[in-house]
PAZAPA-4460 file (N, C-alpha, C; in steps of 0.05 Angstrom, whole numbers, plus 32768, in hexadecimal, padded with zeros to 4 digits):
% residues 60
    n_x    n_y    n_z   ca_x   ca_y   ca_z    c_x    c_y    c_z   seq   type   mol
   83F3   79F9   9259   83FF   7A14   925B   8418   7A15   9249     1      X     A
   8427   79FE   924C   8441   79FB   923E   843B   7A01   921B     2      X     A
   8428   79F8   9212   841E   79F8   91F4   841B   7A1C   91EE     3      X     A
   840A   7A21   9200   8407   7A41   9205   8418   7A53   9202     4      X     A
   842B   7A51   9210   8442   7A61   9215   845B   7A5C   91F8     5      X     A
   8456   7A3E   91F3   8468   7A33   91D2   8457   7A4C   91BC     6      X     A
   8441   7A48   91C1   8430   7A55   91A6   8434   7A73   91A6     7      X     A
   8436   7A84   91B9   8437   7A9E   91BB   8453   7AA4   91B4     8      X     A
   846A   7A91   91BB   8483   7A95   91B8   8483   7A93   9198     9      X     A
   847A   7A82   9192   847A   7A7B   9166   846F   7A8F   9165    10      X     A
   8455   7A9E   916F   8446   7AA9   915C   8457   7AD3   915B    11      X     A
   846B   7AD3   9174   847B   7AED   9176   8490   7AEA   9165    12      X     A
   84A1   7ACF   9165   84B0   7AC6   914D   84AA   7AD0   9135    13      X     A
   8491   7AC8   912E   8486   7ACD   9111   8486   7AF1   910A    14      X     A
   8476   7AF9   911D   8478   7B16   9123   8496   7B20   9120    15      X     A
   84A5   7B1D   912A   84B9   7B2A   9123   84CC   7B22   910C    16      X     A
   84C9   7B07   9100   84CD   7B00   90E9   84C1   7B0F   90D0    17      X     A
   84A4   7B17   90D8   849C   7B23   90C6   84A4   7B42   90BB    18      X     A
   849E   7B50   90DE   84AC   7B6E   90D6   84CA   7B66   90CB    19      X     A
   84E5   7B59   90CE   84F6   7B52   90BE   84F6   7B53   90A0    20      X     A
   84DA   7B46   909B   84D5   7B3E   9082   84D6   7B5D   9072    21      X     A
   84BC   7B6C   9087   84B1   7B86   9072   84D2   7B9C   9077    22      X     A
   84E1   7B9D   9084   84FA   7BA4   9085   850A   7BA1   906D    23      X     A
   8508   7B8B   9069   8521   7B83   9051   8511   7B89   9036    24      X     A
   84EF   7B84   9035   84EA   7B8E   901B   84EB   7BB1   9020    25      X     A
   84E3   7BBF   902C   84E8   7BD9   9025   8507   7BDE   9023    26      X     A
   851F   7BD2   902C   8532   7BDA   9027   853B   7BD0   9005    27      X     A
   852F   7BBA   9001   852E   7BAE   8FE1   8521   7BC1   8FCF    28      X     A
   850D   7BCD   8FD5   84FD   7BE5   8FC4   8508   7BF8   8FC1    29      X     A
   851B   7BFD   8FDA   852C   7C1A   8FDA   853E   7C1B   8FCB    30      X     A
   854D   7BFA   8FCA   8569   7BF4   8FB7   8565   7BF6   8F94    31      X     A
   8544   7BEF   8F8D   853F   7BEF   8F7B   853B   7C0C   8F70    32      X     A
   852E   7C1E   8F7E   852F   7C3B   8F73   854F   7C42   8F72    33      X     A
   855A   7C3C   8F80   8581   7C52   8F7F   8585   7C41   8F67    34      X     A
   8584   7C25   8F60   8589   7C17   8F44   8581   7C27   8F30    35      X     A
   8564   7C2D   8F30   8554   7C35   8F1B   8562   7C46   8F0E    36      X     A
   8564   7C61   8F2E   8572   7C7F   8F21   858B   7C75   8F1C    37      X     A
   8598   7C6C   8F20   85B6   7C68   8F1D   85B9   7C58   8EF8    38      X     A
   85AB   7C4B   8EED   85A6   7C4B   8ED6   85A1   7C58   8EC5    39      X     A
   8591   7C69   8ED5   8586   7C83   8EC4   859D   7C89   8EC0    40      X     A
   85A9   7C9D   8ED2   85BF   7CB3   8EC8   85D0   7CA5   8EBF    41      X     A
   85DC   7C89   8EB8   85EC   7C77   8EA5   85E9   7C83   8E89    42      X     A
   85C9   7C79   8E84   85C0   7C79   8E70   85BE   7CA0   8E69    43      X     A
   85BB   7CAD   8E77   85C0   7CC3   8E64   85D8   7CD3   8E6A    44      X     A
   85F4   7CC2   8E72   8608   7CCB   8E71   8610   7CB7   8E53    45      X     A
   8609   7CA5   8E51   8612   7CA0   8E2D   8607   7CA8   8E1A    46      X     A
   85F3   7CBB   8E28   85E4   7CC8   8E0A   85F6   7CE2   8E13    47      X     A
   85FC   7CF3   8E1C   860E   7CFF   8E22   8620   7CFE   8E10    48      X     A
   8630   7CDF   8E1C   8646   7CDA   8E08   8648   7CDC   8DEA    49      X     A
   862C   7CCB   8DE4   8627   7CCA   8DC9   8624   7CE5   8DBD    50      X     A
   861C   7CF8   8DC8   8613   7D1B   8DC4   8630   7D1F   8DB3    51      X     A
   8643   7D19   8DD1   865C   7D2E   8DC7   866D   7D1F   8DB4    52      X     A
   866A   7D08   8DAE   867C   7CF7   8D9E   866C   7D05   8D80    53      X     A
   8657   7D01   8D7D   864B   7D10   8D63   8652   7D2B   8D51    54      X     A
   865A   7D38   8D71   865F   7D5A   8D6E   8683   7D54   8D6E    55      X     A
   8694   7D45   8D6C   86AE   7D44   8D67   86B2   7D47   8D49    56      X     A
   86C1   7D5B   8D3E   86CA   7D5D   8D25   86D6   7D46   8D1A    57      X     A
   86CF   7D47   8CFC   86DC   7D27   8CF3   86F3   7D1F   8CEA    58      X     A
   86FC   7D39   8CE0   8722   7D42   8CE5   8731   7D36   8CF9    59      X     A
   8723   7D2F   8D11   873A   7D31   8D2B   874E   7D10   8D2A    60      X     A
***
C-alpha cells in the first residue's frame, strides 16, 4: 500500500509540475509578442526619425 500511495503522490507532483510548466510557456509566448511589437514601433520610430532628418533644410 505504502508504494501505492508514494506513486500517486509522484505521479500528482508531476501533474502539477506540469500545468506549472504550460504556465510559464504561455507567459514566455506572451513576453515574446509585447517584444515583437515593441520592436516594431522602435523600428518605425527611426524611420520616422530618418523621414524628418532628410526633410531638415541644409542651411540650418
Amino acid at each position: 500500500m505504502d508504494t501505492k500511495r508514494r506513486l500517486k503522490r509522484a505521479l500528482s507532483a508531476i501533474d502539477d509540475a506540469m500545468s506549472t510548466l504550460r504556465r510559464a510557456r504561455s507567459k514566455v509566448e506572451e513576453g515574446r509578442s509585447d517584444i515583437s511589437r515593441a520592436l516594431n514601433e522602435l523600428d518605425d520610430a527611426e524611420t520616422n526619425i530618418r523621414k524628418a532628418i532628410r526633410e531638415l533644410p541644409d542651411n540650418i
